[in-house]
C-alpha positions in Angstrom: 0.0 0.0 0.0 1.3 3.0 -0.7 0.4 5.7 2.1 1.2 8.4 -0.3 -2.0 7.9 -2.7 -5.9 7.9 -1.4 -6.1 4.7 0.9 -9.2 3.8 -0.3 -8.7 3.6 -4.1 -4.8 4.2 -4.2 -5.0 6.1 -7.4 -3.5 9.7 -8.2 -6.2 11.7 -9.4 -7.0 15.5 -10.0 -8.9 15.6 -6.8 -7.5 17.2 -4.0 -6.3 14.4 -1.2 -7.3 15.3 1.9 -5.8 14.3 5.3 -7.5 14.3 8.5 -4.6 14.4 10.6 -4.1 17.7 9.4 -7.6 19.3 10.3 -7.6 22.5 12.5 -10.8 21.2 13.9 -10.5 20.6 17.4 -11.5 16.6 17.2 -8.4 15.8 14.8 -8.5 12.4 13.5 -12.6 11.6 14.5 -13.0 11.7 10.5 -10.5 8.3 10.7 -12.7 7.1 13.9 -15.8 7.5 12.1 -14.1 6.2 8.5 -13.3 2.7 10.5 -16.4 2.2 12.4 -18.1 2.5 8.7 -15.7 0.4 7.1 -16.5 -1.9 10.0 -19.5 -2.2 9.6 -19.0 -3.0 5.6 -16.9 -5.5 6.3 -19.4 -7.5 8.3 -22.0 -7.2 5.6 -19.9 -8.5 3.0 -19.7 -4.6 1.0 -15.9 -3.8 1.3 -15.1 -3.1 -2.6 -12.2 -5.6 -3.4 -9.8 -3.8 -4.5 -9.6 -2.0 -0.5 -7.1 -4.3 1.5 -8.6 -4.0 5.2 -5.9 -6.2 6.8 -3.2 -4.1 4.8 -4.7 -0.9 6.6 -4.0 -2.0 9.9 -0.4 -2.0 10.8 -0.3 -4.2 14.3 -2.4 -1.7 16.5 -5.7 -1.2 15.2 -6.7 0.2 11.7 -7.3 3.6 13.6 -4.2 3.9 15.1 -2.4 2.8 11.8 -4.4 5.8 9.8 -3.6 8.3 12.1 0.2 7.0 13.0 0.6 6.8 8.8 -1.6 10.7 8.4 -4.1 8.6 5.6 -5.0 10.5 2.9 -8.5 9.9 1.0 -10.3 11.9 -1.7 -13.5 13.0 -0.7 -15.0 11.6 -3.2 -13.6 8.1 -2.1 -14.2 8.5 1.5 -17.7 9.8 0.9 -18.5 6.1 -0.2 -18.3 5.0 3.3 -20.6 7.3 4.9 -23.5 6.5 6.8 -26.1 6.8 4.2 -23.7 5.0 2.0 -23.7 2.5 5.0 -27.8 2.2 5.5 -28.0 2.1 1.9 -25.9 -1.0 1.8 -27.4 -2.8 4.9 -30.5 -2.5 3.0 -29.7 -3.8 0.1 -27.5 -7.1 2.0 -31.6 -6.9 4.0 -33.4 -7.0 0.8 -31.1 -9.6 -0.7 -31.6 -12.6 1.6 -35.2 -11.8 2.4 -35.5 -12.5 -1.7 -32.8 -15.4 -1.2 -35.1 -17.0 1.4 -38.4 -16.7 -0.7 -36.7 -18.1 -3.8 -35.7 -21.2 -1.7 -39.1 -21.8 -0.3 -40.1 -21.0 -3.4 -37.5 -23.6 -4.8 -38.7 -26.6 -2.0 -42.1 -26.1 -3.2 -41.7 -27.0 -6.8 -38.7 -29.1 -6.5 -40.6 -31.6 -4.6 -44.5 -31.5 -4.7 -47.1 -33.0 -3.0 -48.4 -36.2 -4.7 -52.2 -37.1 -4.2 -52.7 -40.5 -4.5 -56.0 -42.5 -5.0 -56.5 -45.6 -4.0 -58.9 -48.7 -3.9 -60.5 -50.2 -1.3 -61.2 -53.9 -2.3 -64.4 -55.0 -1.9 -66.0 -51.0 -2.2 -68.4 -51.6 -4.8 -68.7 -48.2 -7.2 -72.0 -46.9 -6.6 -73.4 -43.7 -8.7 -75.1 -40.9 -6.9 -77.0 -38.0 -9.2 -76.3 -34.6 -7.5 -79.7 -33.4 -10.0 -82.8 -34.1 -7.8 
């Protein structure tokens, strides 16, 4: 990984970098807290894009320590993809996904295997005709 490019889609690009090590806001680094929590959170629903290493992020002591100890630049544009809408979005869709997963197995056990009906014959039941028209 090279710590020089965005972390997230370590490409050099005309967008700015930005580095939230370097904010004059009084919280410096809560962009990287807030950053892993989300990327978290992806993680456990399977939505981390493939080409982000997660275990290459974290350097020994936590992913959060590693981004602040290494000052982690991101584009906006990249780190905007992790936000919390972003996140709901995802968790929605992961929601959506197996509910349809689940229907299109039960849907699947249904007609894979129906229920037969059967008739059978008594022996001896004699076959009598009965008119419904009286």
């Amino acid at each position: 990984m090279d710590w020089k490019l965005c972390i997230i889609c370590q490409k050099k690009t005309r967008e700015p970098l930005q580095c939230p090590a370097m904010s004059k806001r009084k919280d410096v680094g809560a962009s990287y807290a807030s950053f892993v929590r989300n990327l978290e959170e992806f993680h456990k629903i399977g939505s981390v894009p493939r080409h982000l290493n997660v275990e290459e992020l974290n350097q020994g002591q936590g992913i959060e320590h590693s981004l602040k100890e290494r000052k982690a630049l991101w584009h906006k544009t990249c780190r905007n993809s992790f936000s919390n809408a972003n996140l709901e979005r995802a968790k929605k869709r992961k929601h959506d996904q197996e509910n349809e997963e689940e229907n299109s197995d039960l849907v699947t056990e249904s007609t894979s295997s129906p229920v037969k009906a059967r008739r059978s014959s008594l022996p001896g039941s004699s076959i009598s005709s009965h008119c419904f028209f009286l």
